[in-house]
C-alpha positions in Angstrom: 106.8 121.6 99.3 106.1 120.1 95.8 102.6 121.1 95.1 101.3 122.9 91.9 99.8 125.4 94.5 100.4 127.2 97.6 97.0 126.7 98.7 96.8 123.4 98.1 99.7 121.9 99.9 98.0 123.6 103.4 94.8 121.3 102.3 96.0 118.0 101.1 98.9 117.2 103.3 96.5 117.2 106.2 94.6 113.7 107.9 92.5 114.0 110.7 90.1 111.3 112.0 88.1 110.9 115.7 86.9 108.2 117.8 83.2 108.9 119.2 81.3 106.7 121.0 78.0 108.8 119.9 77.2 111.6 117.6 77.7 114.3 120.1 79.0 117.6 119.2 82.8 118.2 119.7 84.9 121.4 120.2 87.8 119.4 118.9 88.8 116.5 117.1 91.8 114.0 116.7 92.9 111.5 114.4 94.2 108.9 117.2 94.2 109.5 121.3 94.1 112.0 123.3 93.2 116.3 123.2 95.6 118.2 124.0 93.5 121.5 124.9 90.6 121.3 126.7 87.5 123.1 126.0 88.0 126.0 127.8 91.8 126.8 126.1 92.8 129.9 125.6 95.7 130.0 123.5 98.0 127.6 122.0 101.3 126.9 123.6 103.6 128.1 120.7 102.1 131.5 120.3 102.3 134.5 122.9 98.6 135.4 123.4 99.6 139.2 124.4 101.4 139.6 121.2 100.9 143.3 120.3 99.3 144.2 117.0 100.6 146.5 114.5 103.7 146.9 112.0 104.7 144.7 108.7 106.8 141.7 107.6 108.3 141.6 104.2 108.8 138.4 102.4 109.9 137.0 99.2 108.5 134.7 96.3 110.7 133.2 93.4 108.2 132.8 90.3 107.8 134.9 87.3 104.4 135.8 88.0 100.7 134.9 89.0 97.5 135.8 86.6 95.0 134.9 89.3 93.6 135.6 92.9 91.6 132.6 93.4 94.2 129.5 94.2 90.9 126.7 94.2 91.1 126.0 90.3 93.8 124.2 88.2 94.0 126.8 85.6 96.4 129.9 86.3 99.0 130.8 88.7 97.8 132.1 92.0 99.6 134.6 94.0 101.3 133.7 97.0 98.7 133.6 99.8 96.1 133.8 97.9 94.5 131.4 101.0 95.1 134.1 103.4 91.3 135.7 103.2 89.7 132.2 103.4 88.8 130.5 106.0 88.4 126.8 106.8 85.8 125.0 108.8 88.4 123.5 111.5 91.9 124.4 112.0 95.2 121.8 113.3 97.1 122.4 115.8 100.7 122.3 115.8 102.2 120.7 118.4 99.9 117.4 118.2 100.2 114.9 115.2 96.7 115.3 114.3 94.2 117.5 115.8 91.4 120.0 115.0 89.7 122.6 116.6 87.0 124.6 115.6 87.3 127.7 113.4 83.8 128.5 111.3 82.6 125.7 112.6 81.7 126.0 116.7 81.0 122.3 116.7 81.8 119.1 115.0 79.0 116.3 115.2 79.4 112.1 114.0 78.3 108.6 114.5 80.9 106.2 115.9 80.7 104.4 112.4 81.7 107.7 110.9 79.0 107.3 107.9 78.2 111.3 108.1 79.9 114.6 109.5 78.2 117.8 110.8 79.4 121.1 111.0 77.9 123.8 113.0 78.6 126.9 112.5 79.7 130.0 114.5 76.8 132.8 114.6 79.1 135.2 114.5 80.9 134.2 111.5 81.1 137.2 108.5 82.0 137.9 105.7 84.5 140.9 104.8 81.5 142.5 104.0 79.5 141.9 107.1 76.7 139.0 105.5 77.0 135.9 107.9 78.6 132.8 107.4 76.0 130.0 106.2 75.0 126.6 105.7 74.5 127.2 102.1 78.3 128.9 101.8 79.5 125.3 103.0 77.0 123.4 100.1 77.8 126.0 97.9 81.5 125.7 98.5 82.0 121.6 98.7 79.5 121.5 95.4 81.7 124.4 93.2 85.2 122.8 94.4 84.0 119.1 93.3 82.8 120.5 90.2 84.9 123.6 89.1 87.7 123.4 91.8 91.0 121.7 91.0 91.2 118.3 90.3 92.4 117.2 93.6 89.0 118.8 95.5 87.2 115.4 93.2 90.0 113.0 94.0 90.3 114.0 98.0 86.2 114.0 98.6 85.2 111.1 96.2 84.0 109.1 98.8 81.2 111.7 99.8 78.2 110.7 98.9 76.2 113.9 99.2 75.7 117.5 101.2 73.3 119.0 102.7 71.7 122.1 104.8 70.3 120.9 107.9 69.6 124.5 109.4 70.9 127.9 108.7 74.4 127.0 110.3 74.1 123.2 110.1 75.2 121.3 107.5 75.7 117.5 106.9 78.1 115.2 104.9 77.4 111.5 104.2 79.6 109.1 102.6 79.7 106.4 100.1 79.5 102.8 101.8 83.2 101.4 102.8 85.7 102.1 105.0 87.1 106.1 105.0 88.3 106.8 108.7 89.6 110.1 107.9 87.2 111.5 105.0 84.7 112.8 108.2 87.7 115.2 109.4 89.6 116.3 106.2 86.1 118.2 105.7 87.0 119.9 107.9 90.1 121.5 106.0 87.1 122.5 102.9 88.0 126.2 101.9 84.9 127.8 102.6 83.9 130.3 100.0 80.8 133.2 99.7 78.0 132.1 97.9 76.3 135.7 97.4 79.7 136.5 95.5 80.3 133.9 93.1 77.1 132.5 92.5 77.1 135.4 89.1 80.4 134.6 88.2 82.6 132.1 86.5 84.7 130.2 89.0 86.8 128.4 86.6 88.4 131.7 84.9 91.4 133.4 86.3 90.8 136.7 88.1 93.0 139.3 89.5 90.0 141.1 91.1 90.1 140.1 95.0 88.1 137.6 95.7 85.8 138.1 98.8 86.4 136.1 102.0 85.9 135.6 106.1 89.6 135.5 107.0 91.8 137.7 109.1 93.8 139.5 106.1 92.2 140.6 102.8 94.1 141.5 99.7 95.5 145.4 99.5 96.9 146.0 96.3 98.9 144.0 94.1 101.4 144.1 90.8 101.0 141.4 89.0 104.8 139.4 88.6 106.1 142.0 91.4 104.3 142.4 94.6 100.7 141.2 96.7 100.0 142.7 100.1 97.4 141.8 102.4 96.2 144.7 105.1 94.7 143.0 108.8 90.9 143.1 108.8 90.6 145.3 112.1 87.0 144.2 112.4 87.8 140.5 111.8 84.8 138.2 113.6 87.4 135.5 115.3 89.5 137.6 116.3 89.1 136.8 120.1 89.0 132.9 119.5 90.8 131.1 121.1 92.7 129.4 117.8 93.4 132.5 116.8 94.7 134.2 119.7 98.7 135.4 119.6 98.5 134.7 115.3 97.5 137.7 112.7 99.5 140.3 114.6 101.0 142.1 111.5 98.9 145.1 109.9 100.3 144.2 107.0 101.9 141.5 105.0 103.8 141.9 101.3 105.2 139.4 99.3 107.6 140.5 96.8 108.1 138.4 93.2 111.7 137.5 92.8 112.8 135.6 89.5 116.1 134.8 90.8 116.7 132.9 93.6 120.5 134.7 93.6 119.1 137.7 93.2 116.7 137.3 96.0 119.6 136.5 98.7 121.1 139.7 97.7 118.1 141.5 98.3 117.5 140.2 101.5 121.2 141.2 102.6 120.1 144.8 101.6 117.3 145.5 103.5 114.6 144.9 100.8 112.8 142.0 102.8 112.6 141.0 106.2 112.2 137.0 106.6 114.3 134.1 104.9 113.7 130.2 104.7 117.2 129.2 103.6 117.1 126.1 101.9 120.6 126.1 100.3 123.6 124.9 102.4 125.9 126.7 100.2 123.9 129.4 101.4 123.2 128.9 104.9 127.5 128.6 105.0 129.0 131.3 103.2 126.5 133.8 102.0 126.2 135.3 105.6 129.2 136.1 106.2 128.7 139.7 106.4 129.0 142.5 108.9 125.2 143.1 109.0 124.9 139.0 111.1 128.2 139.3 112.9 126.8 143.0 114.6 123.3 140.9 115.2 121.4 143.2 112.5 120.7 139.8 111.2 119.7 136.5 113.0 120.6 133.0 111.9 118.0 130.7 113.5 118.8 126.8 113.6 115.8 125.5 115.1 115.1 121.9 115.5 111.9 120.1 114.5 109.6 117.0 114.2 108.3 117.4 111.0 108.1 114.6 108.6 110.4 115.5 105.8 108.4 112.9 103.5 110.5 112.5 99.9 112.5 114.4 97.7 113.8 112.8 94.9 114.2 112.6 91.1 111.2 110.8 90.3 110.6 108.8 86.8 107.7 109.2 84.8 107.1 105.9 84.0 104.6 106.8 81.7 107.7 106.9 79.3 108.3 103.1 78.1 111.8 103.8 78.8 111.7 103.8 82.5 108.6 101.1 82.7 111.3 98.7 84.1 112.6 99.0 87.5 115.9 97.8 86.2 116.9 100.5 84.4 115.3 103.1 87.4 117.4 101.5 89.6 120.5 101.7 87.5 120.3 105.0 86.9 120.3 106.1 90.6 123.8 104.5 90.6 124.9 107.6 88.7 123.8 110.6 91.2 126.9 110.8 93.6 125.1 112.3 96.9 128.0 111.8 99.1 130.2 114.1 96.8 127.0 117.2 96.7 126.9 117.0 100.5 130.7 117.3 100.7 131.7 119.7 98.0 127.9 121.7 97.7 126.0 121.0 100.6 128.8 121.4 103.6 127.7 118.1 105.0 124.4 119.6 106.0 122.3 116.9 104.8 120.9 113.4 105.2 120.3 110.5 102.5 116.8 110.3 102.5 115.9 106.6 103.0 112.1 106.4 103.2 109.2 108.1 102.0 108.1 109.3 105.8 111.5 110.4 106.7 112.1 112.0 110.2 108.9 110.1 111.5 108.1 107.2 113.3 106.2 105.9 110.0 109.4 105.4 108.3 110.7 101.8 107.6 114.2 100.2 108.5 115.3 96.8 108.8 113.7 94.1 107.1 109.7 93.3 108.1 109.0 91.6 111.2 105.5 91.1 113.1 102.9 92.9 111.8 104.6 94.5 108.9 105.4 91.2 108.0 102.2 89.8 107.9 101.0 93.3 106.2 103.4 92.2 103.2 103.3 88.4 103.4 100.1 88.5 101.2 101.7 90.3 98.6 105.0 87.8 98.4 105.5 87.3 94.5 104.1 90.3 93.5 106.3 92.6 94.7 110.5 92.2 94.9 111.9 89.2 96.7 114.0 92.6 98.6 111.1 94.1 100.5 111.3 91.0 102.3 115.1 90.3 102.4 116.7 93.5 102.9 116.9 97.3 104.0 116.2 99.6 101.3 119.0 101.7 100.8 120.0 104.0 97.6 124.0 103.8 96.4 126.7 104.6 98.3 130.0 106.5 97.5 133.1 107.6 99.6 132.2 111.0 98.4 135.6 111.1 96.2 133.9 111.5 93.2 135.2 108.7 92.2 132.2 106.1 91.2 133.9 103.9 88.7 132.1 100.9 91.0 128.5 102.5 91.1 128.6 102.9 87.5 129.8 99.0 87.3 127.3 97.8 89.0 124.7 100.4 86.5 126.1 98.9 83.3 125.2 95.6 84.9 121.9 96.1 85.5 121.0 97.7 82.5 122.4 94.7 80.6 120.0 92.7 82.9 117.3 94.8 81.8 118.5 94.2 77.8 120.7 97.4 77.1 124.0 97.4 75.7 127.1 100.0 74.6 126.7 100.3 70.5 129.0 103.5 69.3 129.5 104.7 72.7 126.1 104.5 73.2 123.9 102.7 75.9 121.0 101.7 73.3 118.3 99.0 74.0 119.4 95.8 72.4 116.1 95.0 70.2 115.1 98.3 69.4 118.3 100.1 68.8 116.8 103.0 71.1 119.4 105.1 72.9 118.7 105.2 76.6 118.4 109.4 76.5 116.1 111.5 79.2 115.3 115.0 79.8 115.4 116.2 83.2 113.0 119.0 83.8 113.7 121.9 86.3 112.1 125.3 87.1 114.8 127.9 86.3 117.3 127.7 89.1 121.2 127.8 88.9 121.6 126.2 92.2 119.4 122.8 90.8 121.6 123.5 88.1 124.9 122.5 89.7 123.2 119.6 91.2 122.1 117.7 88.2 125.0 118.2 85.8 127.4 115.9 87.9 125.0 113.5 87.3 124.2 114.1 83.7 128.2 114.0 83.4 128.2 110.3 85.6 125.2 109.0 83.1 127.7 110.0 79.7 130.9 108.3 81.1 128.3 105.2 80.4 126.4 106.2 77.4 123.5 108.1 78.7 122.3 111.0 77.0 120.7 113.2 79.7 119.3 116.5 79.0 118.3 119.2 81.0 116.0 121.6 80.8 115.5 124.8 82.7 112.2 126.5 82.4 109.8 129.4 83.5 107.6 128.7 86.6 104.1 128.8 84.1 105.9 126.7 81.6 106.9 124.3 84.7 103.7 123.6 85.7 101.6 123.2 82.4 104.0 120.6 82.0 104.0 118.8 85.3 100.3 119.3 85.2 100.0 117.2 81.9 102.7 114.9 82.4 105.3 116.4 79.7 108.4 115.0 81.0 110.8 112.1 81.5 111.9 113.3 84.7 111.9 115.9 87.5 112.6 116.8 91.1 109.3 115.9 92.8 108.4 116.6 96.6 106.1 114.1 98.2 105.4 116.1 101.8 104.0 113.5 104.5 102.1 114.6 107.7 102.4 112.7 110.8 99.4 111.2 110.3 99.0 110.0 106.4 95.6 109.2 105.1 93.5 110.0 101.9 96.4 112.2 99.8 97.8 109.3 99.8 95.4 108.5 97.2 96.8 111.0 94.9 100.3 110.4 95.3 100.5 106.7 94.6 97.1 104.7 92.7 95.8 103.8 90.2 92.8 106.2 89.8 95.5 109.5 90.0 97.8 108.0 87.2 96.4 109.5 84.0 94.1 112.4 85.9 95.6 116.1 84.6 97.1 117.5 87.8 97.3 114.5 89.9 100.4 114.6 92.4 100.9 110.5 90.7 103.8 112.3 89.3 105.6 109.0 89.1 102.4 107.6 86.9 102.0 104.4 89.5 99.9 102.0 88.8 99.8 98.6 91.2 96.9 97.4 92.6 99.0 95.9 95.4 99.9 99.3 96.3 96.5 100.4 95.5 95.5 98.1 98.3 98.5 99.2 101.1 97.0 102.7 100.2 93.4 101.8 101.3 95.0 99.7 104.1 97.1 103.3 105.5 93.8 104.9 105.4 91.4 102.6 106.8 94.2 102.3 109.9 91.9 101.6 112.8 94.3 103.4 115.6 97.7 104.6 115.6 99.5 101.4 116.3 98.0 99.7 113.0 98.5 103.3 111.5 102.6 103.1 111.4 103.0 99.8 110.3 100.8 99.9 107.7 102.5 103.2 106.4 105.5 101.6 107.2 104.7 98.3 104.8 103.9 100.8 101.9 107.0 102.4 102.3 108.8 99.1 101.9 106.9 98.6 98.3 107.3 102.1 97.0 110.6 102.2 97.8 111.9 98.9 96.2 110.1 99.9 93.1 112.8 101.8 92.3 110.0 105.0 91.6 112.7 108.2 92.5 116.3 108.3 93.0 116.2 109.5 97.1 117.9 113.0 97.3 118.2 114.0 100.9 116.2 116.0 103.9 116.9 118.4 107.4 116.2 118.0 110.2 116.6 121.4 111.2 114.7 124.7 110.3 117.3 127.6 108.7 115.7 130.9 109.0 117.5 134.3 108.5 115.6 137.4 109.7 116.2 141.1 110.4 115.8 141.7 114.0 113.0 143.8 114.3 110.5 140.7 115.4 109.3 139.1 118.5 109.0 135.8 118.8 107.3 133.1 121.3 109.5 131.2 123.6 107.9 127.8 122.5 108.8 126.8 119.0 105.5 124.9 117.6 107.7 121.5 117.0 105.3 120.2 113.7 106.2 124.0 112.0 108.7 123.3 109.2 110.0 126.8 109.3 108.8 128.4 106.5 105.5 130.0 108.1 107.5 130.3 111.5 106.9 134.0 110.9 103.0 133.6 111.1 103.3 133.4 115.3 105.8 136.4 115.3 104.8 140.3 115.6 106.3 143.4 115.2 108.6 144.9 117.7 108.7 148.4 117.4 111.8 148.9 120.0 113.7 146.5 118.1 112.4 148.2 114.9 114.0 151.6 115.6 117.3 150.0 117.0 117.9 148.3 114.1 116.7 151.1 112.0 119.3 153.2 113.9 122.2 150.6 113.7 121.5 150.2 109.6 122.4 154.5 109.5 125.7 154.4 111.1 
């Protein structure tokens, strides 16, 4: 999903707000409407409550390596579910847009004006090492994340004014005066860490010793650039609730540390892992053509979702005075051919992505009308005459490879923008600068044949482009501090978008070291839409606000648009059980935390594999 860290992308993409009429205490909140489980649930819908317990899944990690067990700070690489020990105060459901239910916390509590939150906690909430869950945890948590935490932690909760203990399993949030309709639920989503063991220790130093938590798996052993497993906490204290019934069913869980992305497929073909996202089409149609899927050793799931697939796209620093005018950014995107990639690389298993909340309602089409209209109307002359004139969408080819026009139509604009060809060069007109960009990538072959078509577009005009391949640690000291002219960037959007927001696109994110503001905005017209999307009042006001920001951040010209699925491609050995309701806001990739071990599958396919 696009985020420096693992952890982080489970906390930022969330939004949750709630409508009270009184500060009453609440099992479960939502953003907008109704509940879907009433306070005497059971289980979720998408899991099988009698799942049985016992057995392992092996799964795979490309990266070099991690240095560090704790996931909460900006410095270090953090191993692959490193979040897996720590708990949360609430936790979403997922098969509703936007709701929460208690986890730590028994109880939520709030005014109607939503000026404070408070969080009671479960009584019987531990510890791996058997000391309660507390107030001062929560304090303790919130006030080392804001201050020692990663960047984001200070950006997400600016707007709280203060914390504090209200009893020994009570504690209350207030806010800073003005408008925040979600900040009182996205609390909720505050990794809550031990006080008694870091309170002696330095939180902002990388650590490979375990860190201690309250969750359902704790780290086993580990090899640092190889493997991490987790072992089940059989003791765990919410193991009987009812957000957690039908989940944690492995005893064990490994990830293995793959450098290689090819080399990873093969491994999976021979045994050496168990579960697959497959995000490649070339993949997902050739590479399984063996005898271990046609004799059902191996599934191919195609599973359908709702999941917002947000935006992928080569985004432009525009920190870089080369791509400060949307001109040239728009020019540029005439050279990426994505009708010849889906034909001749992708087997036509894609969609151009078009909008920033792709596969959601929030997305924009058409030109504004009603409210969107009026949304935008206020902003006429200070953002393109297009938003208002016509449907946003990126170049077009017949997928020929032929794209003598697109590139037309680039060498117009950039003459529009004062470029011209000097020596077979496209050079800026009054400085003599050569328009020339490096495109930077984590090490991957199959990005690789992706980008040199259009590196080799961009020359037929003059356009130096450059790629460079590097190391996952290398990658992200260098999208953390901005050391780039451009890169593939993923902008994940939930269902309900609110204060991440924040981070992707304003002002206050632009120059702040690890920031997702990878693009380097800076508008205060869309640092007003922003506030607008997460001030939304109810879900109605919610989607065509969104919606109205789309229309501005797409006609800035900010990425070139590469393309999304609608579908979830998962390859697995079959020695799993699975739940006959497919959570329908699970993008795949975690599919595996609802399954559990089945040991008469196990020993078929164990049997099958020998002969």
């Amino acid at each position: 999903m696009g985020m420096k860290s693992v952890v982080l992308a489970g906390l930022l993409g969330l939004s949750l707000t709630f409508s009270a009429s009184a500060a009453e205490k609440r099992y479960a909140v939502s953003m907008h409407g109704d509940i879907k489980y009433g306070p005497d649930f059971t289980h979720f819908d998408y899991v099988n409550p009698d799942a049985p317990k016992g057995g392992s899944i092996r799964l795979s990690q490309i990266g070099s390596a991690f240095d560090t067990l704790n996931g909460y700070t900006l410095k270090g690489i953090p191993a692959i579910g490193s979040s897996l020990p720590i708990e949360t105060l609430t936790v979403q459901s997922m098969d509703e847009p936007f709701t929460s239910y208690g986890l730590l916390a028994e109880t939520i509590e709030m005014p109607e004006d939503r000026s404070w939150v408070a969080y009671h906690l479960r009584k019987e909430a531990r510890w791996h090492d058997g000391k309660p869950v507390t107030a001062d945890d929560v304090v303790f948590s919130f006030n080392t994340l804001m201050k020692d935490g990663h960047p984001q932690y200070r950006f997400y909760y600016g707007d709280v004014a203060g914390v504090e203990k209200t009893g020994n399993l009570s504690v209350k949030f207030t806010f800073k005066e003005g408008e925040n309709r979600e900040l009182a639920m996205i609390l909720g989503q505050l990794p809550i860490l031990p006080k008694h063991y870091w309170e002696d220790k330095d939180f902002t130093k990388t650590t490979l010793e375990a860190p201690l938590g309250s969750g359902p798996y704790k780290v086993k052993s580990f090899e640092p650039g190889r493997n991490i497993v987790f072992e089940r906490v059989t003791d765990y204290w919410g193991k009987d609730l009812a957000v957690n019934a039908g989940q944690n069913n492995f005893d064990e869980i490994r990830f293995d540390y793959y450098r290689d992305a090819t080399v990873a497929l093969e491994a999976f073909k021979g045994g050496a892992f168990d579960y697959r996202f497959e995000n490649i089409a070339k993949n997902w149609a050739t590479a399984y053509d063996i005898p271990e899927v046609e004799k059902g050793l191996i599934q191919k799931l195609r599973i359908e979702h709702e999941v917002g697939t947000g935006m992928q796209g080569f985004a432009f620093n525009i920190r870089r005075d080369k791509f400060k005018d949307p001109l040239v950014r728009q020019a540029l995107a005439y050279g990426f051919d994505f009708d010849w990639a889906n034909k001749n690389l992708f087997h036509n298993e894609y969609s151009r992505t078009t909008s920033y909340f792709s596969n959601s309602e929030l997305a924009s089409s058409g030109v504004p009308t009603g409210r969107e209209l009026e949304i935008l109307e206020k902003y006429r002359g200070q953002i393109p005459d297009e938003v208002f004139t016509t449907e946003y969408q990126p170049p077009k080819t017949d997928g020929s490879g032929n794209i003598r026009g697109n590139l037309k139509q680039a060498v117009t604009l950039l003459k529009k923008a004062g470029y011209g060809v000097k020596d077979s060069k496209m050079v800026n007109l009054k400085t003599g600068e050569p328009l020339a960009f490096e495109i930077l990538l984590q090490a991957s072959p199959q990005w690789e044949r992706i980008v040199l078509p259009f590196k080799k577009n961009l020359e037929r005009i003059g356009i130096d482009v450059t790629i460079r391949m590097v190391d996952t640690a290398q990658y992200k000291e260098r999208t953390d501090t901005y050391d780039y002219d451009m890169t593939v960037e993923v902008f994940g959007q939930s269902q309900s978008p609110g204060n991440e927001q924040y981070d992707f696109w304003t002002s206050k994110s632009a120059d702040r070291q690890g920031s997702r503001n990878a693009i380097g905005i800076k508008s205060p017209v869309i640092d007003e839409l922003v506030q607008m999307v997460v001030n939304a009042p109810d879900r109605e006001e919610l989607v065509m606000r969104t919606r109205a920001l789309d229309r501005v951040l797409l006609w800035g010209h900010y990425v070139i648009p590469n393309w999304h699925l609608k579908v979830a491609r998962i390859v697995v050995w079959d020695k799993f059980g699975r739940p006959d309701t497919w959570a329908k806001y699970n993008p795949g990739y975690t599919a595996w935390q609802f399954w559990w071990y089945d040991q008469e599958k196990a020993k078929k396919l164990e049997s099958l594999r020998k002969k």
